[in-house]
C-alpha positions as CSV (number, residue, x, y, z in Angstrom):
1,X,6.4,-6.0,-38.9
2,X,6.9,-2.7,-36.6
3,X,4.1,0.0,-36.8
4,X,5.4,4.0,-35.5
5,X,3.4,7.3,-35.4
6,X,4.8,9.7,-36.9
7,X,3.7,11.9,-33.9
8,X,3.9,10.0,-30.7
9,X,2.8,11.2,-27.6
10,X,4.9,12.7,-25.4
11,X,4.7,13.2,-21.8
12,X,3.2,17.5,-21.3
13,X,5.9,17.9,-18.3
14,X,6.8,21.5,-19.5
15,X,9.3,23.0,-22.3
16,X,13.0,24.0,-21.9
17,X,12.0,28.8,-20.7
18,X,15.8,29.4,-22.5
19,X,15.3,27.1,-25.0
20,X,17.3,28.6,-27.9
21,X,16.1,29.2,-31.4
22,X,12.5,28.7,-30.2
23,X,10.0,30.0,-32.7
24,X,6.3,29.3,-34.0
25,X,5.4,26.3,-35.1
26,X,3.7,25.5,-38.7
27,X,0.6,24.3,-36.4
28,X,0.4,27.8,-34.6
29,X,0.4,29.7,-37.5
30,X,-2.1,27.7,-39.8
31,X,-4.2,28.0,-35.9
32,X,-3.7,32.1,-35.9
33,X,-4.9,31.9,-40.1
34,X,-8.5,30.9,-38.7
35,X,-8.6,34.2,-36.4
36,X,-8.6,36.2,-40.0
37,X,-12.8,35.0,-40.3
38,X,-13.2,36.5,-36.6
39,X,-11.9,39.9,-37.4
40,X,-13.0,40.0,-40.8
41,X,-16.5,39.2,-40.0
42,X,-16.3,41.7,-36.7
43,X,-14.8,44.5,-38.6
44,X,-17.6,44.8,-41.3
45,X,-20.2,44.0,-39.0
46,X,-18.8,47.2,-36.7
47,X,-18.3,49.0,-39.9
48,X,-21.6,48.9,-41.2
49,X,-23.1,49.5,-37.8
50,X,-20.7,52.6,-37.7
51,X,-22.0,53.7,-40.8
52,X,-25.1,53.8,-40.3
53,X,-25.0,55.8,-36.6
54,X,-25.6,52.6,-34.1
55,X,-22.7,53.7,-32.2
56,X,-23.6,51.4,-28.8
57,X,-24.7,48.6,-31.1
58,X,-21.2,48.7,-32.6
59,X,-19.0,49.3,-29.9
60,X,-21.4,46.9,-27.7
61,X,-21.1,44.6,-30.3
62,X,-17.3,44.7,-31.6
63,X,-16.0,44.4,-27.8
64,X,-18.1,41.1,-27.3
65,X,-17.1,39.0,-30.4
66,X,-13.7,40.2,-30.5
67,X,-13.0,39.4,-26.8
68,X,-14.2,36.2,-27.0
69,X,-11.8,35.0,-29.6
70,X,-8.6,37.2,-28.4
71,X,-8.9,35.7,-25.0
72,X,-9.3,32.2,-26.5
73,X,-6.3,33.1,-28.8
74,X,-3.9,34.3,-25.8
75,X,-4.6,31.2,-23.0
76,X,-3.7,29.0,-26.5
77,X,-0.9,31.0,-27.2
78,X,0.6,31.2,-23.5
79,X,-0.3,27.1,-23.3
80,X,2.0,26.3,-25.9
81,X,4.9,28.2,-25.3
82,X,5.2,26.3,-22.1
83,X,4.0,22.6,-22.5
84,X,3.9,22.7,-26.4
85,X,4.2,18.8,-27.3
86,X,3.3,18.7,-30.9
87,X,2.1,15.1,-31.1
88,X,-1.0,13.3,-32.4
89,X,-3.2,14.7,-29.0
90,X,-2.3,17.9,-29.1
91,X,-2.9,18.4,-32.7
92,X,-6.1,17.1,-32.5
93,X,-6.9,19.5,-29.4
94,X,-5.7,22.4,-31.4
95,X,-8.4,21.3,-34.3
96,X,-11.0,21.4,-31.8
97,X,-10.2,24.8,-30.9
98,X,-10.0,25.9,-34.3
99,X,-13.5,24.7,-34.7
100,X,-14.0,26.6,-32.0
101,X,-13.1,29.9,-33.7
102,X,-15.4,28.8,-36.4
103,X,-18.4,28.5,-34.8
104,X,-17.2,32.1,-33.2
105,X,-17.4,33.8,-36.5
106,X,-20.8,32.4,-37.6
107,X,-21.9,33.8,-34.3
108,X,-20.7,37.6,-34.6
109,X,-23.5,38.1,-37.1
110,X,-26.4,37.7,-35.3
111,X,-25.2,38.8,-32.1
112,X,-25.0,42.3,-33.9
113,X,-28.7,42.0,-35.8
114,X,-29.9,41.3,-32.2
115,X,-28.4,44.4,-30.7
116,X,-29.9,46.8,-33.5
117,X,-33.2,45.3,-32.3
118,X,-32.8,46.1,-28.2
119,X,-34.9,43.3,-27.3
120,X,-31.8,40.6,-26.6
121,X,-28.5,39.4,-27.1
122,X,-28.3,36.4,-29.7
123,X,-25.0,35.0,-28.4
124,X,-26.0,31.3,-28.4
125,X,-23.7,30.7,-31.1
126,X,-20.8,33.0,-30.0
127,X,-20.7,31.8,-26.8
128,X,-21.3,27.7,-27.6
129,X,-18.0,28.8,-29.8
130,X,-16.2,29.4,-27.4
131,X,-17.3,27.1,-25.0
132,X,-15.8,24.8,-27.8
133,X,-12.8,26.4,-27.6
134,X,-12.1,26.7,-23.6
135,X,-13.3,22.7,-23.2
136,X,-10.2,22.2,-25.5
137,X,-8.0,23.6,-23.3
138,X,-8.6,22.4,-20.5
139,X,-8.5,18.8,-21.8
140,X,-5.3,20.3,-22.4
141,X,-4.4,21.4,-19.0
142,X,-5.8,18.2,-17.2
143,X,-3.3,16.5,-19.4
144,X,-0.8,18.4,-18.0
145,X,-1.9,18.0,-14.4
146,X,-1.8,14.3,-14.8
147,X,1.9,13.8,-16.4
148,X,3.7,16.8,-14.6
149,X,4.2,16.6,-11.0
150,X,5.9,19.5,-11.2
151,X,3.3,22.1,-12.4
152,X,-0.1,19.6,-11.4
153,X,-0.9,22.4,-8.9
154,X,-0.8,25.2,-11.7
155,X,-2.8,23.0,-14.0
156,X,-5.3,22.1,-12.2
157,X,-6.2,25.4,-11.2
158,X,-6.6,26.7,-14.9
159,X,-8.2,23.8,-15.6
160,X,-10.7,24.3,-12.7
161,X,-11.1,28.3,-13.0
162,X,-11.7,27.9,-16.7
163,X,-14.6,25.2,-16.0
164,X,-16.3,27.5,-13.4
165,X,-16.1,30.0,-16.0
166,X,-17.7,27.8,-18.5
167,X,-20.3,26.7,-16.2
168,X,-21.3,30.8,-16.4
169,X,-20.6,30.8,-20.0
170,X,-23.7,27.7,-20.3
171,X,-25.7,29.8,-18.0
172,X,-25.4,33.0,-20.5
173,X,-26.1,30.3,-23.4
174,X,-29.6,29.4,-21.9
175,X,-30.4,32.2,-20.6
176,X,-33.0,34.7,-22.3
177,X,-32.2,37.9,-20.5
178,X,-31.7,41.2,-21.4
179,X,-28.8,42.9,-22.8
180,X,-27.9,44.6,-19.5
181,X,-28.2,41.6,-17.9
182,X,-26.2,39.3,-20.4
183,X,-23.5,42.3,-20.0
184,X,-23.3,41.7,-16.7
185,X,-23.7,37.9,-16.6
186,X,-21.0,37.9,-19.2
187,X,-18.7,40.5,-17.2
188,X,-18.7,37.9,-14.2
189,X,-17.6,35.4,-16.3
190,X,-14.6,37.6,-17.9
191,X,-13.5,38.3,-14.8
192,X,-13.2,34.6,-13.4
193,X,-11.2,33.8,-16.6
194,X,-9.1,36.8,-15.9
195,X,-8.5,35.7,-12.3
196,X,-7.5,32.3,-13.1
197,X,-4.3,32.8,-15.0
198,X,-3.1,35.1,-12.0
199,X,-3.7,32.5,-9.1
200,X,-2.0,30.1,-11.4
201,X,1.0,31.4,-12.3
202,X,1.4,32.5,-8.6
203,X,0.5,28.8,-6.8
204,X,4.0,27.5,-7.0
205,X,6.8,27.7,-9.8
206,X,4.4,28.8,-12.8
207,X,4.4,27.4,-16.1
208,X,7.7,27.6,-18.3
209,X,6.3,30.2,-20.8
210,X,9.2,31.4,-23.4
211,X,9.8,35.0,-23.5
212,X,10.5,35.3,-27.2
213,X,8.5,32.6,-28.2
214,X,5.9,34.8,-26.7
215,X,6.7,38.0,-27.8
216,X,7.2,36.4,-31.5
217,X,3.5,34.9,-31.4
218,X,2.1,38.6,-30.0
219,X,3.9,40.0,-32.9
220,X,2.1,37.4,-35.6
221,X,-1.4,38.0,-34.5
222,X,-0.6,41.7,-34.6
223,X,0.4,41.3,-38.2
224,X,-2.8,39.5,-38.6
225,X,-4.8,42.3,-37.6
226,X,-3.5,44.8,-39.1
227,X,-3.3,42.7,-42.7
228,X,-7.3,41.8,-41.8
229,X,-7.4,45.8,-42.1
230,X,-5.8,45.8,-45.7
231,X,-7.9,43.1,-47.0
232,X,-11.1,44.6,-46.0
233,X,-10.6,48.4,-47.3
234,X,-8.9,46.6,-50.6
235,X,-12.2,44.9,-50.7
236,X,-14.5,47.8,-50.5
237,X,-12.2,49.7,-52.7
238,X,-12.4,47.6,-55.1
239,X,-16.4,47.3,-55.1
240,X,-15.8,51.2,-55.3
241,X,-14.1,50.9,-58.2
242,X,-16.2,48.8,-60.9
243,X,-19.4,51.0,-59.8
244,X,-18.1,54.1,-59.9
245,X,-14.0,53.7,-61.7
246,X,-10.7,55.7,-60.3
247,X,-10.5,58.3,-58.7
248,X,-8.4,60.6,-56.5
249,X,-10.3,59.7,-54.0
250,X,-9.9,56.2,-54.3
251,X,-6.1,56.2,-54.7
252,X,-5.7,58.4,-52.1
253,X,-7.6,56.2,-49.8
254,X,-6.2,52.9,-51.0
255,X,-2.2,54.6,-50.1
256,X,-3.6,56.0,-46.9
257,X,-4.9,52.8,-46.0
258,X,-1.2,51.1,-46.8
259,X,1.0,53.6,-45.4
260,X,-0.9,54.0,-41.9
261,X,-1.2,50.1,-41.8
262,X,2.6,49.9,-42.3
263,X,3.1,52.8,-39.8
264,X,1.4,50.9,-37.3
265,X,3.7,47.5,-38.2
266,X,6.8,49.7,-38.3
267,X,5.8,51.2,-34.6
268,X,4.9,47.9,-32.8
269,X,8.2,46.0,-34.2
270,X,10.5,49.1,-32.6
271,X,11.4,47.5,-29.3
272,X,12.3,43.6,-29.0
273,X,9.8,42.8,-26.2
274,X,11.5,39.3,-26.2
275,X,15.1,40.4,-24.6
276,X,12.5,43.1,-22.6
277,X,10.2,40.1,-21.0
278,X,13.1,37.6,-20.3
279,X,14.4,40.2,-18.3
280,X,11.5,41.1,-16.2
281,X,9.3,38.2,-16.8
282,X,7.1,39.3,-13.8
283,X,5.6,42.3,-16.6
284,X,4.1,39.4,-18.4
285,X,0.6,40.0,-17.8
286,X,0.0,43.1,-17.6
287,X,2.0,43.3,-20.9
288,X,-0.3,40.2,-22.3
289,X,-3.8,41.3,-20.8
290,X,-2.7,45.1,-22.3
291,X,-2.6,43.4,-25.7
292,X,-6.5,42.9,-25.5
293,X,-7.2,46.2,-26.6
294,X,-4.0,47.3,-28.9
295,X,-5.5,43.6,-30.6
296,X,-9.0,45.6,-30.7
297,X,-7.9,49.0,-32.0
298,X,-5.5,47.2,-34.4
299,X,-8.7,45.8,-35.9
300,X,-10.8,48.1,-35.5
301,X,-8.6,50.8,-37.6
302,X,-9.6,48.7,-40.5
303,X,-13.3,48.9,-40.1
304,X,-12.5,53.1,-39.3
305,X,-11.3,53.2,-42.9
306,X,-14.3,50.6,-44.2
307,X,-16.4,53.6,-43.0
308,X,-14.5,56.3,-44.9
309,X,-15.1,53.9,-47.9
310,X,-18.4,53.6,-47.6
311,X,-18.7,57.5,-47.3
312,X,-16.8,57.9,-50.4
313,X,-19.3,55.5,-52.0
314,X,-21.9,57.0,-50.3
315,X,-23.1,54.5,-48.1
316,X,-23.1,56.0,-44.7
317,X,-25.8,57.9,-42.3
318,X,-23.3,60.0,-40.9
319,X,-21.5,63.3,-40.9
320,X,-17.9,63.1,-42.3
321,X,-16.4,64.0,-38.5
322,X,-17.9,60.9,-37.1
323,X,-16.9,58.8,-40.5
324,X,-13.2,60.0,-39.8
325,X,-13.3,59.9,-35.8
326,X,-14.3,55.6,-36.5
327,X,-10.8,56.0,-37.5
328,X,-8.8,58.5,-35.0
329,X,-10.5,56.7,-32.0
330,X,-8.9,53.0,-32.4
331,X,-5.8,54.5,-34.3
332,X,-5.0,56.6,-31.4
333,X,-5.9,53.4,-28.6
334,X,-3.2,51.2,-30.8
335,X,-0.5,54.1,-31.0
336,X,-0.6,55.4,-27.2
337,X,-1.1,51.6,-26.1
338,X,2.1,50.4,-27.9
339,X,3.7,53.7,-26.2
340,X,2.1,52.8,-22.5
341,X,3.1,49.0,-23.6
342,X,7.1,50.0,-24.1
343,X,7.3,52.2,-21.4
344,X,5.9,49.4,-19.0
345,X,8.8,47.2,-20.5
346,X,11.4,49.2,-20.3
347,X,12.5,52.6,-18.2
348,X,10.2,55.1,-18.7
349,X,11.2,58.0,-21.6
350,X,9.9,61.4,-21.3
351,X,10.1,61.3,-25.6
352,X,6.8,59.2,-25.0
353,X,4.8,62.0,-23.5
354,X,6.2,63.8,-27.0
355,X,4.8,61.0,-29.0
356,X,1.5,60.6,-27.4
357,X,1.0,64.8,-27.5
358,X,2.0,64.4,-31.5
359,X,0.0,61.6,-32.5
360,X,-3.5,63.4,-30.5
361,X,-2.6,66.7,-32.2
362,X,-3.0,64.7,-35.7
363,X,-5.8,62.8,-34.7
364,X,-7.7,65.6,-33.3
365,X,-7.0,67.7,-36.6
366,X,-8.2,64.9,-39.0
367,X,-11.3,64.7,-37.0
368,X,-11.6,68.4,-36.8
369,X,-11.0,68.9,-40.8
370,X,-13.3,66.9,-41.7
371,X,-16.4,68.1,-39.5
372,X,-14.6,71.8,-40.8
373,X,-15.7,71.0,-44.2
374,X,-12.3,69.6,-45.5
375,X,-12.7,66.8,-47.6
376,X,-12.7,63.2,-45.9
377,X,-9.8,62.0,-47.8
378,X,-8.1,64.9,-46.7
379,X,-8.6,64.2,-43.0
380,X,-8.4,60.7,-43.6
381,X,-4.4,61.4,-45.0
382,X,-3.9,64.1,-41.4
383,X,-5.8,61.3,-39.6
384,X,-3.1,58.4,-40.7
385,X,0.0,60.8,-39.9
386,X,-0.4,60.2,-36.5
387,X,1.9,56.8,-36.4
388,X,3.9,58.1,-39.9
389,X,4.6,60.8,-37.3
390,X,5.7,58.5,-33.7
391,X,8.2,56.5,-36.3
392,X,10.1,59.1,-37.7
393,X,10.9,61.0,-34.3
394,X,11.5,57.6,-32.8
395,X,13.7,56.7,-35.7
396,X,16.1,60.2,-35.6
397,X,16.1,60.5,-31.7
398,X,15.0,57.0,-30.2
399,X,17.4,54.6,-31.3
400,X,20.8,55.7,-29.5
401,X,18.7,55.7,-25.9
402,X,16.9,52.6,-27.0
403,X,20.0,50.9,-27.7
404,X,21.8,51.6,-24.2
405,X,18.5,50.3,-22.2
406,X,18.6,47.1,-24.4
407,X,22.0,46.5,-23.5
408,X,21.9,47.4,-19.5
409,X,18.9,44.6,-20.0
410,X,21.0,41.9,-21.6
411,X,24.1,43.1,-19.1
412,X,21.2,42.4,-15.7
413,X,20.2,39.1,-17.4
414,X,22.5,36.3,-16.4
């Protein structure tokens, strides 16, 4: 009597760059779902701490915890698109690393109650987190190292720069230090993990990372942000709501909340970054380390209009120009990143400098408004015009040009 996995293992020698019809897997997703906890528990943790004036504490604060799990998120994501073997190991890597992320988001909590106090930076959960996280991959990378011959070099330097950096990352852990000090301890240790992807990718051949694959798993994590937003002013709304019942306010809010969200959707989806990064795949990291802060803003628009419904309710310590400029800051990061982000993929078009002067001029005017006088729903609705604004111009005059660069791409790309 025969026994078989249903998941064998497979040798990690590297996937197939054209492969066609490559898309996410069901494990991917389900491992992007556990990233919602991260930015739901950073966003009203940066909300609150918005709301109440502890500006440093929030921006301090939010950069830390989200870092830590979008960095984790892209080294997974760019793993699996090239050596993606879906068996029993790899699975149960990925489960690690999910863990991981879990730990992460029981961390964010305390790292911001520590902040508020100025005496130290509780990040002994955060960080062991994500020292849970990086040890996963680079079982996975040492895996690779010892069944490819082809890409052992590139392996084993991920594997080794990602262990130096976790040897800093235990040092932060046990140390007791101050929070300039853990800022700068925790800066080295960025910057090793930033550095190590680069001398990889440039030791030899580099690893066989698929453009759309990529692009398409960019895209999902976007969604995910942006849908994190939705949940969380839904949420507060709706608290808003059985104390108080409807009111204009409130429905005006709730639509805003939906039409900038789907703006913002509408505006990252305009350009196919696949066909853009198989043609120029040398782009890729500057295009994947830029996504670090369009991933941040993205966020951190739905904890902007958290604030505004705490104000509403009011629940905030602030003026109404600061409650609406915790808005018009990270909305106007995410629309002139996704603008820097297209023009870096493709030949630059003198319509962006058109966008980007728009989207300010509605930003600025929300923020303006509201410190004016105007009601904060009123600057809230100005505020959210910004990306309403990049997508219809880009819609009536972007297309036809758009079109003829996409094709000169596909015509250069054998």
């Amino acid at each position: 009597m025969s026994f078989t996995i249903g998941h064998p293992l497979r040798r990690m020698t590297g996937r197939d760059p054209h492969e066609d019809g490559r898309a996410a897997t069901s494990l991917e997703l389900f491992y992007d779902l556990i990233f919602v906890v991260a930015f739901s528990v950073a966003g009203t943790q940066v909300a609150h701490q918005l709301a109440e004036g502890h500006y440093q504490v929030a921006v301090f604060g939010y950069l830390l915890c989200t870092f830590a799990a979008i960095w984790a998120w892209i080294n997974f994501a760019w793993f699996a698109s090239a050596f993606d073997t879906d068996d029993w190991f790899f699975r149960l890597v990925t489960l690690v690393q999910m863990i991981g992320v879990a730990i992460i988001a029981l961390g964010i909590p305390p790292v911001f109650e520590s902040l508020g106090h100025h005496e130290h930076v509780d990040n002994r959960v955060l960080v062991l987190g994500y020292i849970v996280m990086r040890v996963g991959m680079v079982a996975q990378w040492l895996r690779v190292a010892a069944q490819s011959e082809q890409y052992r070099r590139c392996a084993l330097i991920y594997a080794g720069m990602t262990l130096v950096a976790q040897i800093g990352w235990v040092g932060v852990l046990i140390a007791d230090m101050t929070p300039l000090l853990t800022l700068f301890a925790m800066i080295a240790c960025v910057l090793v993990e930033l550095v190590g992807p680069y001398l990889g990718e440039r030791s030899g051949t580099g690893t066989p990372w698929h453009p759309h694959h990529i692009a398409e798993r960019y895209s999902l994590l976007t969604i995910i942000t942006l849908g994190e937003g939705v949940v969380g002013t839904v949420a507060v709304l709706g608290a808003l709501i059985e104390v108080e019942g409807w009111s204009p306010e409130t429905a005006v809010l709730g639509l805003a909340a939906m039409g900038v969200t789907f703006a913002m959707w509408w505006l990252y989806f305009i350009v196919p970054v696949g066909d853009a990064l198989h043609a120029h795949r040398r782009k890729s990291f500057v295009w994947g380390y830029g996504h670090i802060v369009i991933f941040m803003a993205a966020a951190a628009v739905g904890a902007g209009l958290h604030v505004a419904a705490l104000y509403i309710e009011h629940e905030t310590h602030i003026g109404a120009g600061p409650v609406v400029a915790t808005l018009a800051v990270p909305l106007g990061v995410y629309c002139l990143g996704i603008l820097v982000m297209y023009d870096y993929l493709l030949p630059f078009d003198p319509m962006s400098l058109l966008l980007g002067l728009g989207a300010t001029v509605f930003l600025v005017a929300g923020v303006w408004l509201a410190a004016a006088g105007v009601s904060v729903v009123v600057a809230v609705v100005v505020t959210t015009l910004a990306p309403v604004m990049m997508v219809v111009v880009d819609e009536v005059a972007g297309v036809p040009r758009r079109a003829r660069v996409l094709a000169e791409l596909s015509a250069d790309v054998p």
